[in-house]
C-alpha positions as CSV (number, residue, x, y, z in Angstrom):
1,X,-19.9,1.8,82.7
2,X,-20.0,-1.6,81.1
3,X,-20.0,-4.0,84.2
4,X,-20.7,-7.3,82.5
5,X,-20.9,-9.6,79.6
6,X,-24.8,-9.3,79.0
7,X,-24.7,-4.8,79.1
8,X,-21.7,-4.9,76.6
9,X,-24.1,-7.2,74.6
10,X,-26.8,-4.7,74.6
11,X,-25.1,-2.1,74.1
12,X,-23.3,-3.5,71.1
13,X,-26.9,-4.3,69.8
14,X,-28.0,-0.9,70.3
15,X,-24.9,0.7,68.4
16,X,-25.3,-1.9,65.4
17,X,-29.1,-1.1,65.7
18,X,-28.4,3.1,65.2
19,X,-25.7,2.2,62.7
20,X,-28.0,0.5,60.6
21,X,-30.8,2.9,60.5
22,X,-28.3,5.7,60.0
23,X,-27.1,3.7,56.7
24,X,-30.5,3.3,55.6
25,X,-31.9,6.8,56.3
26,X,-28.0,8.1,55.6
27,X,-26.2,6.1,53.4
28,X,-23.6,5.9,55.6
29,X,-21.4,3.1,56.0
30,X,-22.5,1.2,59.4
31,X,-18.9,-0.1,60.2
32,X,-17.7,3.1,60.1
33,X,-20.5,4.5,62.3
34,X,-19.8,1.5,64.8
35,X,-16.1,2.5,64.8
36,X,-16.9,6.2,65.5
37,X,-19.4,5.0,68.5
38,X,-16.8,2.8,69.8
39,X,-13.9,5.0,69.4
40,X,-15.5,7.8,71.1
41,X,-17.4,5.4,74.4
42,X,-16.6,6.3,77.7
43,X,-15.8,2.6,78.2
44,X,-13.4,2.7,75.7
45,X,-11.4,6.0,76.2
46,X,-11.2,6.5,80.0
47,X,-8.5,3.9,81.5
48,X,-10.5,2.9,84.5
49,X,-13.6,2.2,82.6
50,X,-11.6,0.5,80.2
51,X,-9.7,-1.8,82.7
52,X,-13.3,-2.5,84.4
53,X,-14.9,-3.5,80.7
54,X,-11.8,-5.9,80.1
55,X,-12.0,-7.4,83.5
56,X,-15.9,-8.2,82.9
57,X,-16.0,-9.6,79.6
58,X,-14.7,-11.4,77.8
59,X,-12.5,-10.1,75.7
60,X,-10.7,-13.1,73.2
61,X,-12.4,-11.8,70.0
62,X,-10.8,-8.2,70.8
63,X,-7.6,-9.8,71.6
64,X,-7.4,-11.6,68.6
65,X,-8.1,-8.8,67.0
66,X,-5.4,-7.0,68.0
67,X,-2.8,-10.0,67.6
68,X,-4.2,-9.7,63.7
69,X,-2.9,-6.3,63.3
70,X,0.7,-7.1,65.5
71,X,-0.7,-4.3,68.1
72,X,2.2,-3.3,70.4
73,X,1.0,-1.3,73.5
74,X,2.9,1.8,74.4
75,X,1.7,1.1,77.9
76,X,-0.6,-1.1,80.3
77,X,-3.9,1.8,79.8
78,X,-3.1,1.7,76.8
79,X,-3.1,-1.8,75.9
80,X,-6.7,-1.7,78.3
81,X,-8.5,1.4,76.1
82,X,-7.5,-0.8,72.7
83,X,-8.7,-4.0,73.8
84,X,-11.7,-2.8,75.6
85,X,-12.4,-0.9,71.9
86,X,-11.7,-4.4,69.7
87,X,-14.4,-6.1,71.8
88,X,-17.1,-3.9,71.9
89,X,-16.2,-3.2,68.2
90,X,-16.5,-7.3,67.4
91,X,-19.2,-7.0,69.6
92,X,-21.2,-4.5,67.2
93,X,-20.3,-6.3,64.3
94,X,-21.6,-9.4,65.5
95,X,-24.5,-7.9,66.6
96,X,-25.1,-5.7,63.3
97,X,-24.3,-9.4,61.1
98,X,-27.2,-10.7,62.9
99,X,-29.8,-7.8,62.0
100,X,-32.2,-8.9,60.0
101,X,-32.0,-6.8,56.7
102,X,-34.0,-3.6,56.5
103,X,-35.1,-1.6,53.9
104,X,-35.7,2.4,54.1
105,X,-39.9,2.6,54.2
């Protein structure tokens, strides 16, 4: 469980880290890895975990995100499980921007 600013950090590095060598060993696209990481992280798609992510982070790039695409919630856990996923997604693609580039070896 995600329990504060600094572990959503590292993990976001870590996921932009894996998405990166997968594109280079892979050739898949990393965004697309990050989304499937995110999509699928027990922070992200268990309410309680996702409540407890949104309560200790912060969380304004993820709500902006979600203002961007006129998000309307179908419920309170459900509003929780898409915000917590829009921040640690802008989380991995900050993280992955800041990479330096790789090449396969």
């Amino acid at each position: 469980m995600i329990k504060n600013q600094y572990e959503l950090e590292q993990l976001a590095k870590q996921i932009a880290q894996d998405a990166q060598q997968e594109s280079l060993e892979f050739g898949t696209d990393a965004y697309d890895y990050m989304h499937q990481q995110c999509d699928g992280h027990e922070d992200v798609i268990y309410t309680y975990k996702a409540i407890e992510l949104c309560q200790n982070c912060d969380t304004d790039d993820g709500e902006y995100q979600l203002e961007e695409i006129d998000f309307k919630p179908a419920s309170f856990g459900d509003y929780a499980c898409k915000l917590a996923y829009a921040t640690l997604f802008q989380a991995c693609v900050y993280a992955f921007d800041d990479l330096p580039n790789k090449e396969l070896d």
